[in-house]
N, C-alpha and C positions, 0 to 999 in steps of 0.2 A: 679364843675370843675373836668375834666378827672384827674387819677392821672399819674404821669408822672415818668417814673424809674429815678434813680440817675444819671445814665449814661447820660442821657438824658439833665434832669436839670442842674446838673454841668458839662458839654461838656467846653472844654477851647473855651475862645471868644478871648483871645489876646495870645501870643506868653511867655507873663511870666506864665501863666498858665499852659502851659504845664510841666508836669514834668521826669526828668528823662533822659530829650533828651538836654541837654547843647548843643552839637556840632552841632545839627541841627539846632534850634533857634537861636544859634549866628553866623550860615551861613546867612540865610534869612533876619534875621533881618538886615546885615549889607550891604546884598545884596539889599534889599527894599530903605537902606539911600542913598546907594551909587548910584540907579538906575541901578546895573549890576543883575538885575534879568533875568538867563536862561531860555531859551527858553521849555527848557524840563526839567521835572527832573522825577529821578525814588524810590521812598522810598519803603523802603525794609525791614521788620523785624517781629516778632512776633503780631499774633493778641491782639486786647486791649493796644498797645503803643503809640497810636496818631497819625496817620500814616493821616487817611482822616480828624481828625480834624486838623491839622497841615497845611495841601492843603484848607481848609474853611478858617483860618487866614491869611494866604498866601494871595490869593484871596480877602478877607479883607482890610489888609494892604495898596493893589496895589489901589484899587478904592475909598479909604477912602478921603472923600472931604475936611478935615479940619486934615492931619497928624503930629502928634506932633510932628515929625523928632530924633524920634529914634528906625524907624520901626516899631511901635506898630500902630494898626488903634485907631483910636479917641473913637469909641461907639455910638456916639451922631448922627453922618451926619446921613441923611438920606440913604446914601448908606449902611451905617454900622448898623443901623437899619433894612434894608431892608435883608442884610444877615443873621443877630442875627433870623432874622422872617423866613426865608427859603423861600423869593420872590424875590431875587435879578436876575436881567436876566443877571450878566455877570460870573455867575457861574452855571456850564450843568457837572451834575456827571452822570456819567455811572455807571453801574454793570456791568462789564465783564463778570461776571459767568453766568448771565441770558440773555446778547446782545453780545454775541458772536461773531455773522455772520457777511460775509461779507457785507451784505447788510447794516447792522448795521454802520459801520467801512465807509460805504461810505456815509451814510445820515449825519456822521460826519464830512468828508472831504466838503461836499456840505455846510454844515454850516458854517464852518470857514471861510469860506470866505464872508460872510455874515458880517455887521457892529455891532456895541454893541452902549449901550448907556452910559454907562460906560467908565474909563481910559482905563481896559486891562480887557479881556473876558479868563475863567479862566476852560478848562475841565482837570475832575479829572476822571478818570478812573481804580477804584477801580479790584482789584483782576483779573491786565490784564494778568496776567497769564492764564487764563483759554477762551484765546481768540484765536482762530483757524489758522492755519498756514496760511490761505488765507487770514483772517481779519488783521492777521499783519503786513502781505507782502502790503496789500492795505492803512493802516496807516503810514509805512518807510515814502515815499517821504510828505507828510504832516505834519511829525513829522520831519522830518529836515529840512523844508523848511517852518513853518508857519507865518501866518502874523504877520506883527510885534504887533498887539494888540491881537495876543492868547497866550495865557500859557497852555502848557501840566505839570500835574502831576496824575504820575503813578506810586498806588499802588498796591503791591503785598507781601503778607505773601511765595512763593516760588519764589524768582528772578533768580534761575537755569534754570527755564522752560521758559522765555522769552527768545523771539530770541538774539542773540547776536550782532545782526543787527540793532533791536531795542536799548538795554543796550547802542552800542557804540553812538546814538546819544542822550544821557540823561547825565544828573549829576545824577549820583548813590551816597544817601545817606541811611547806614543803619538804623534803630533805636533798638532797647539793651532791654531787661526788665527790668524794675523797681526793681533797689533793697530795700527788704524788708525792711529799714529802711524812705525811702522816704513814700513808699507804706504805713505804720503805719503811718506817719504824718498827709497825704492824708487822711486816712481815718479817723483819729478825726477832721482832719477841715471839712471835709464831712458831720460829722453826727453835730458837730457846727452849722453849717451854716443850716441843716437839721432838727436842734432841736429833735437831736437823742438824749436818753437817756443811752449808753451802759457802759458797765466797757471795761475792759483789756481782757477780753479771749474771747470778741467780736474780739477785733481787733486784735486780735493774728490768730482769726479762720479765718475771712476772707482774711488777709494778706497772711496765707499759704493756702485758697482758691484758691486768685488769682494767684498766680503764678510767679510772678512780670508782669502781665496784670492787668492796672488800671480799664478798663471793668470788667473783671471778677471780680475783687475786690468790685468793688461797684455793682455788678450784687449780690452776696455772701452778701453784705451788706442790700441789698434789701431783701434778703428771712428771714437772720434771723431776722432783724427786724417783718415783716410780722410773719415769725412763732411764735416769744414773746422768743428768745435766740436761742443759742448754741446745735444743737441737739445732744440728751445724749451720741450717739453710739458713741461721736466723743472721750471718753477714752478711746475704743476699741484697737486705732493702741497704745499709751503707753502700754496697756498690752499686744498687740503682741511682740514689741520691747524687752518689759521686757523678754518675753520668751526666745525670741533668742538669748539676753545677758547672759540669765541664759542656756541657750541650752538646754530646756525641749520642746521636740516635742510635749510632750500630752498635756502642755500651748501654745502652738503656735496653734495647732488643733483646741483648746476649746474655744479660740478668735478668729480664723476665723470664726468659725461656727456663734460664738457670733454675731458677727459685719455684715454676709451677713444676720442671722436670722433678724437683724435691721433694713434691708432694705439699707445696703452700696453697692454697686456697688465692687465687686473685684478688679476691677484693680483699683481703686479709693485706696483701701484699700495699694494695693501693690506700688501704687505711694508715697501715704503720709507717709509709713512705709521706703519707699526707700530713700526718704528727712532725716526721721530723724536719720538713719542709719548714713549716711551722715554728718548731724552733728555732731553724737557720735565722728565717726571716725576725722571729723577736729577737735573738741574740745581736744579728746587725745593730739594731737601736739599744744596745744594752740592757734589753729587758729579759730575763730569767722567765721561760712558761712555768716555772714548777717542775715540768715533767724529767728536768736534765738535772744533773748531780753537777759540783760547782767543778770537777774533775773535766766535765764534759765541754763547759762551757768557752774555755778555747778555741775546741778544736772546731764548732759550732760562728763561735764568732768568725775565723779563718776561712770557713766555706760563705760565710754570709760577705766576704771581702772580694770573693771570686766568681760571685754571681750577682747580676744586679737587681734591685727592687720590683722591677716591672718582668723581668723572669719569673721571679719567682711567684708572684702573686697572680701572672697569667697559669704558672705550674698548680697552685694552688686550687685556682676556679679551674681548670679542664681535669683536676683527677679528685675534686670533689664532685662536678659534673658527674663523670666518670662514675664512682661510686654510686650514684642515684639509678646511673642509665642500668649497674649489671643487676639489680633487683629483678628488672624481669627480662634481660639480656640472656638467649641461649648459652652464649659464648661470651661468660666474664673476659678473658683474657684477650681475646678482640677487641673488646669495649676500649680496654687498657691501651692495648698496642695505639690504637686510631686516636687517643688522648697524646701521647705522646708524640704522635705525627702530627698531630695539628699544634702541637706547644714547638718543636724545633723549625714547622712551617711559618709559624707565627713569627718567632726571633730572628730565624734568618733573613737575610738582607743579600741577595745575590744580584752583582753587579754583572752587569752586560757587556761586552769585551770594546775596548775602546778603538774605536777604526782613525786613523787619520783624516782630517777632515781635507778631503780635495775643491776647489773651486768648478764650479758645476757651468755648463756649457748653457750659451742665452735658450738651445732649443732642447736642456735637460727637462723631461716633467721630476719634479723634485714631491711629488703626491704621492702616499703611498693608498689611496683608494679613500671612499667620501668619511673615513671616521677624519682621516689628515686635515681634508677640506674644512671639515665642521669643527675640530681643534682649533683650526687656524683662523678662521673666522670668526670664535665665541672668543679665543683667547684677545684678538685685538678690538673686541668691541666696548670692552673698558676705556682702553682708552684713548678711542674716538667719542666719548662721550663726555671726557676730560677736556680734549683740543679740539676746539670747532674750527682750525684755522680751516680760510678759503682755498680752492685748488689754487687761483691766482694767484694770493698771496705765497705761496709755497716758496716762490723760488728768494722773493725779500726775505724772508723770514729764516732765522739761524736754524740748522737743521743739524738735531744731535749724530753725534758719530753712530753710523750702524756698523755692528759688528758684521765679521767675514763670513757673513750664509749666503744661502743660493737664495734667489728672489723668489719672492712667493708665486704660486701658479697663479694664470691668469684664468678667470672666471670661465665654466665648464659654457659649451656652447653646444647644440645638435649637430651646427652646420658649417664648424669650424673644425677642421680634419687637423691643420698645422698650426702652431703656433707658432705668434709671430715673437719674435725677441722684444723689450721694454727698451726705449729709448733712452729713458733715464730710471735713478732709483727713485722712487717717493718716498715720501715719508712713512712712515710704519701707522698711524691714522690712519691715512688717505686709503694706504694702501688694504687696511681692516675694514675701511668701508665700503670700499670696493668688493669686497670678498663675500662682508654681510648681507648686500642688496641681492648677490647671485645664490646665496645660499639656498639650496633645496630644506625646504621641510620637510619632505621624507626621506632624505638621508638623516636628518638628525633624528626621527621617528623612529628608523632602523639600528639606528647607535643605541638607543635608549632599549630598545627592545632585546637584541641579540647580547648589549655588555653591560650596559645600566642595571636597568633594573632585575638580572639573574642574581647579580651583588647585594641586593637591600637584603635586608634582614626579612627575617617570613612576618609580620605582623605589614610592614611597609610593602614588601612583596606584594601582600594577597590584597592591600587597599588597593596599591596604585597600577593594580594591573587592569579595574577598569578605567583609567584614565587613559587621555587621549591626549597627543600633542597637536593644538590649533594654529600657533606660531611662534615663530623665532625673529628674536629683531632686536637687534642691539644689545645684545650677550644677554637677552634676556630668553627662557623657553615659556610659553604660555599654556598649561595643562589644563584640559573642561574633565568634572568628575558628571557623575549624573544626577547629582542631585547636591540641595545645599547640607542636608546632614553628613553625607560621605563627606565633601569641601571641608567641614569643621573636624570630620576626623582625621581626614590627611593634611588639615594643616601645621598642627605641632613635625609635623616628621619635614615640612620642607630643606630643615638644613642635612638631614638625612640623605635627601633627595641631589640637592645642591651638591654635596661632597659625593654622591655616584656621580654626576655629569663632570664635575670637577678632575675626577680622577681619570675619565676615560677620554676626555675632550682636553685634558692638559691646561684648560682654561679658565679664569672665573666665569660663575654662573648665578643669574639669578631666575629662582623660581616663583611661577605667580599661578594662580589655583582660582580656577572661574568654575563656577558649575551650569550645571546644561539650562540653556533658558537667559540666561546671565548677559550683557551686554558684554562684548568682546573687542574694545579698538586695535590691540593689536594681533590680531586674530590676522591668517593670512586672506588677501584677497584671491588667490587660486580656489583655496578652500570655499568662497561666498558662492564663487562664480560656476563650481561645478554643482554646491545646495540649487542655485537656480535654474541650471540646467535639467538638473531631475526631475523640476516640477511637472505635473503633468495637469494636460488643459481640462475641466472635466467634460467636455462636447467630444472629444476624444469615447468618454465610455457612451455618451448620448449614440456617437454614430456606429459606432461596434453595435450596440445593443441595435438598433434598427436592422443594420445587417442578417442578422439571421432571426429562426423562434425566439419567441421569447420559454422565460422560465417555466411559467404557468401549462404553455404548451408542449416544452417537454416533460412535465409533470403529466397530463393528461394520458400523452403518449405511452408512458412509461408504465402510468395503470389506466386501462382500456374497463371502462364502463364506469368511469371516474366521473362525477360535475362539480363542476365549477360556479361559484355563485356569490356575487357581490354581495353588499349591505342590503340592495332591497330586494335581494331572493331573485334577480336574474341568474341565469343558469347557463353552463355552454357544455357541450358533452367535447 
């Protein structure tokens, strides 16, 4: 005798066998008692939920000769036999994916109308999503209008991609995946009735094989029986997890390698590591995903104690990233590794070796080049715009304790080689605005350019890189876009913006968004004065042009036997 997969053998034959779909079964079933069975219907959900065996008991039910009258077919008629055996002629499945064509779609239309031998003749047309705009448009009036002895059911794992044309003349019913608690029951009455021998992390493995797909589940069940158990690599993802919770990159490395040398599939690896991620993180809040046995949920809650919320939910979004990016990724396991590097780049927080702080000489420059300057300048322009006290006033007035730093540098000069030492300290104002009024704007131009704006994210990036910076004044940057629709779209990202200059200038910052044309007060006056310098006089081109031939002349030159001739037909060779 051939051997026959799980799937195959325990296929549901009646309507209590299915499992996981309550809302469907107790549609049909009460639709079969009552005789208000439609015309069409469209099931819709995940592959492996029952979707075309659900449309074979359907189909069942309706032609069953001897019905027990609570929807269920009998078993025994001969119709019900003749189904169970895959010989019934009042049930005609299609593959959409492989009969696409119109021609297809009309050798179906020429059927229907043809007689059965049966109560109700029953097509089921699997994965009609992948059936051609023409094939569908040729189906509409047949599928709203069929005989009263045909049933359409129509399944499809994407029911976005069926017309909408189609959907409105159907009962759209979804189906859900099996939660992993059903799916463990299933699968010991499976191997029951299968005279399977397995333990617990048989059906732990295949449970989170399938996926809440009872297909896959017993597909997963078939191999490892077949192989003789649990294949070993499968404690690989627990010691990647372990790593990540412990946040050691060079464990997370030495179990990937681990687990692809094995022969696991990468993105295999990054799905089942993303599940239990997942768990970690419900179990911290005391919620059970379903997918974990109450065995498990200890040792779940314990990893969820040793790693924090914002870890894990950053591990989360870059190895579901991840997942996305290996679809059309050469090298899945690159994709991997570079998630991982950017999630322990992310967490870590490395500090910078702490020097002793020495008192710095009156003729130390304490600058480390124009980003320091323009730090130091943005950072105290707050607040000089808090204290307006007088220089005069300064010395009446109570002056907060400054801590032990080196005095700020004194404003950059062309034509000052030394600098001179500070007579006394100012105050931190005075001394900010002192700093403001000498600040270059093209050094903050250059900050912006070389460390700012590499940092924004690419949408912010690719606006604000035709912006301009026009001036700085009083911790404020003044940015011109070129035009006012660009202005309205860089304007939601300002705090974007603010928090790059923030982080590279050490300072607060406020940003303000003019577009070209715009009036500018505090736009710089260098910038005005070189716009005016450029202008150029137009008696400038009047006397160039006198200077030599003109156009026309060297037009002539250039074709010899050429004329030339005004509006009133004068002429010049």
């Amino acid at each position: 005798m051939v051997y026959q997969s799980l799937y195959r053998r325990f296929r549901p034959q009646t309507f209590s066998e299915v499992i996981g779909q309550d809302h469907l079964v107790a549609a049909l079933r009460n639709a079969v008692v009552e005789e208000r069975v439609g015309h069409a219907y469209l099931l819709s959900g995940p592959r492996g939920t029952g979707k075309t065996s659900t449309a074979r008991i359907l189909a069942k039910a309706l032609n069953c000769l001897k019905p027990p009258g609570d929807g269920e077919p009998c078993g025994n008629c001969d119709s019900c036999a003749n189904f169970e055996s895959g010989t019934s002629m009042d049930l005609v499945e299609l593959d959409a994916a492989s009969h696409r064509g119109l021609e297809d779609v009309r050798q179906i239309n020429r059927d229907v109308a043809l007689g059965n031998p049966g109560k109700r003749k029953v097509y089921v047309l699997d994965e009609v999503h992948m059936l051609t705009r023409e094939a569908s448009n040729a189906l509409l009036k047949t599928l709203e209008e069929p005989p009263e002895h045909v049933i359409f059911v129509l399944a499809t794992t994407d029911p976005q991609k069926v017309l909408p044309t189609i959907r409105s003349r159907t009962q759209h019913v979804e189906l859900t995946l099996v939660p992993a608690g059903l799916l463990r029951d299933h699968a010991k009455e499976i191997a029951e009735r299968a005279d399977l021998q397995i333990d617990s992390s048989v059906v732990d493995y295949v449970v989170e094989r399938g996926g809440g797909s009872v297909r896959d589940m017993l597909s997963a069940l078939d191999q490892v029986v077949t192989a003789g158990g649990v294949p070993e690599h499968r404690g690989s993802v627990d010691a990647l997890v372990d790593a990540i919770v412990a946040q050691d990159l060079t464990e997370s490395m030495t179990a990937i390698a681990e687990t692809v040398a094995a022969g696991v599939d990468p993105k295999d690896l990054a799905y089942r590591t993303t599940r239990k991620l997942r768990d970690i993180f419900l179990a911290g809040a005391g919620i059970n995903s379903g997918d974990s046995t109450p065995e498990e949920l200890p040792e779940l809650a314990e990893k969820a104690g040793r790693i924090t919320r914002a870890v894990n939910v950053r591990a989360l979004e870059l190895l579901g990233q991840a997942l996305v990016d290996m679809r059309q990724a050469p090298d899945p396991r690159l994709v991997l590794d570079l998630a991982l590097v950017r999630l322990f780049a992310a967490t870590a927080e490395p500090q910078a070796p702490q020097k002793p702080e020495r008192p710095a000489s009156p003729t130390q420059d304490t600058s480390s080049g124009p980003a320091a300057q323009a730090r130091a300048a943005l950072a105290s322009a707050q607040s000089s715009e808090e204290s307006e006290t007088p220089a005069g006033d300064s010395a009446s007035a109570p002056v907060p304790p400054v801590p032990p730093v080196p005095p700020p540098p004194p404003p950059p000069s062309s034509d000052d080689n030394v600098v001179d030492p500070p007579e006394q300290t100012l105050p931190e104002s005075q001394t900010s605005e002192k700093a403001i009024k000498d600040l270059s704007m093209a050094r903050v131009a250059e900050i912006w350019e070389q460390q700012a704006r590499p940092a924004l994210s690419g949408r912010a990036g690719a606006l604000f890189k035709a912006a301009t910076i026009v001036g700085v004044s009083e911790g404020q940057v003044q940015f011109e876009l070129p035009n006012e629709i660009h202005r309205e779209r860089c304007e939601p990202m300002k705090d974007e913006i603010e928090a790059a200059l923030r982080n590279v200038l050490e300072a607060p910052v406020q940003v303000n968004l003019t577009a070209a044309g715009e009036e500018n007060p505090r736009a710089d006056t260098k910038a005005n004065v070189v716009a005016e310098e450029e202008i150029v006089d137009p008696a400038e081109f009047e006397a160039s042009a006198d200077a030599g031939p003109s156009s026309v002349d060297r037009l002539l030159d250039a074709f010899p036997g050429a004329v030339a001739s005004d509006d009133e037909g004068n002429g010049r060779r």
